[in-house]
N, C-alpha and C positions, 0 to 999 in steps of 0.2 A: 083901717084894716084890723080885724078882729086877731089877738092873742094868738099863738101856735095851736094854743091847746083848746080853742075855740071855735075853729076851724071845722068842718062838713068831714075832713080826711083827717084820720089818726097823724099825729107828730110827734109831741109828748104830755108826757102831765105825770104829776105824784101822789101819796097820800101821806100821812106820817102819822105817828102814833107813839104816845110813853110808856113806855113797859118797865115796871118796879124788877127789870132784872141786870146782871153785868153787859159792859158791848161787847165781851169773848164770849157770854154764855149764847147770846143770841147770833150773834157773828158762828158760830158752832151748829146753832140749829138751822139757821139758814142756808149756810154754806155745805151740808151735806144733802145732798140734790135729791139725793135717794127718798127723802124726807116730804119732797116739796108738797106730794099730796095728802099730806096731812094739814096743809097750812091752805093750798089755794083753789080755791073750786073750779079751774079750768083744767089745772094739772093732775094727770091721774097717775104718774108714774116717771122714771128718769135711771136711766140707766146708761151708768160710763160708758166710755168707748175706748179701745187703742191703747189697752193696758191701763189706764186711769181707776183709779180706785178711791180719789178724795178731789176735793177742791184745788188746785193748783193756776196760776198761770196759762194757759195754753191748756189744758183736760178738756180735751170731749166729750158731750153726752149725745143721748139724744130724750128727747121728751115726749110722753103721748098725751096727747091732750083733747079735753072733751066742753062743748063751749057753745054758741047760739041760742036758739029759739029751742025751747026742752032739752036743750043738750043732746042734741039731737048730731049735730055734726063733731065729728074726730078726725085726728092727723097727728102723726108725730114731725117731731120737728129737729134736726140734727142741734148743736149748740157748740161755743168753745167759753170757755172760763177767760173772763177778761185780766181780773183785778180779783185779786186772795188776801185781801192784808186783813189780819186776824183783830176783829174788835172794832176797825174803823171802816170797810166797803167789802164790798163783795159784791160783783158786776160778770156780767154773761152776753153771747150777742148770740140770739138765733137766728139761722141760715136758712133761706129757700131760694130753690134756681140757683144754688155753687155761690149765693149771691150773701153780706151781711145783711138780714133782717132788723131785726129791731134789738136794742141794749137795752138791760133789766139789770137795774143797779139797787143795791142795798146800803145803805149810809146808817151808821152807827154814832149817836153824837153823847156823848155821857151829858146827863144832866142832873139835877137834887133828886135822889130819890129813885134813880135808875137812868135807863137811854131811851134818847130819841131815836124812834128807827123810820126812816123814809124809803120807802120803795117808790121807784121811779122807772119811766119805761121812755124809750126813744126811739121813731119811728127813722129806720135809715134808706130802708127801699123794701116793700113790697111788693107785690104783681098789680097789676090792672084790673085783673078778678077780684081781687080782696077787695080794692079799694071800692068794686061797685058794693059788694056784698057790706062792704061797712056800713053804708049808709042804710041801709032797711033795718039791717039788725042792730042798728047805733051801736057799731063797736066801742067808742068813747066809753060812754055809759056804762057798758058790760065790765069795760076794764077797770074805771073806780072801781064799781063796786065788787069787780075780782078783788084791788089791791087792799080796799077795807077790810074785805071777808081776811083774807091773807093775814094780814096787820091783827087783826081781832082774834085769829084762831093763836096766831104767835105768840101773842099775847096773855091768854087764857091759859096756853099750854108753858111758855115758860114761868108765866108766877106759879102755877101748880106745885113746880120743881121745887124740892128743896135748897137752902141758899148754901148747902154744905158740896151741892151738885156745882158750884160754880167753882174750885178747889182743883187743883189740876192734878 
């Protein structure tokens, strides 16, 4: 039997990536949602919900997002904040059909020279639509190379930063 992440139908998989920066400076840029399309080519925008104003526990967003064949298809996506622990994760599950969608987790590892950052996505239940719609458009595929783009812009953008910006 072929790996999860090997599989015809999304399940999971990751990328990761070392960024010469701190896991709070980056754990900061990630964790403010509002930000996320500056970093990932599917996501074009995110906006709290429910009084929510930052990363928390339980905060709701919702997400729009723009994705396939020329980016041609959009959909926002409601969300809740799974895991907020500042420097070492920060995790999300989005919601379709009142239903949990998929987990998108961020992991912060300090290592020589700055952190490992791994984004990670987990498929928990989608529709029966998507899953046909995956396979023409090799969802898999799209989504590395979503999480690379993602990882690379992060990357770009928090070395730019000065290191006096990492200073609380």
């Amino acid at each position: 039997m072929a790996p999860k992440n090997q599989r015809w139908w999304l399940t999971q998989d990751s990328e990761q990536i070392a960024i010469n920066a701190t896991p709070e400076r980056l754990y900061q840029m990630v964790a403010d949602l509002r930000r996320m399309g500056e970093w990932s080519p599917e996501c074009q925008a995110v906006e709290w919900e429910d009084g929510a104003t930052g990363p928390a526990e339980g905060a709701r967003f919702v997400g729009h997002n723009r994705g396939g064949p020329r980016g041609l298809m959009r959909w926002s996506r409601g969300g809740r904040v799974l895991t907020a622990e500042v420097g070492r994760e920060f995790a999300f599950v989005t919601e379709e059909g009142g239903h949990e969608s998929t987990v998108w987790r961020y992991r912060f590892e300090p290592v020589a020279g700055g952190t490992q950052v791994t984004e990670s996505y987990d498929v928990k239940r989608i529709p029966v639509w998507a899953r046909i719609l995956d396979v023409p458009t090799n969802r898999h595929r799209e989504l590395l190379e979503g999480m690379r783009h993602t990882l690379q812009q992060l990357k770009t953008a928090a070395e730019a930063m000065s290191p006096a910006s990492d200073q609380p």
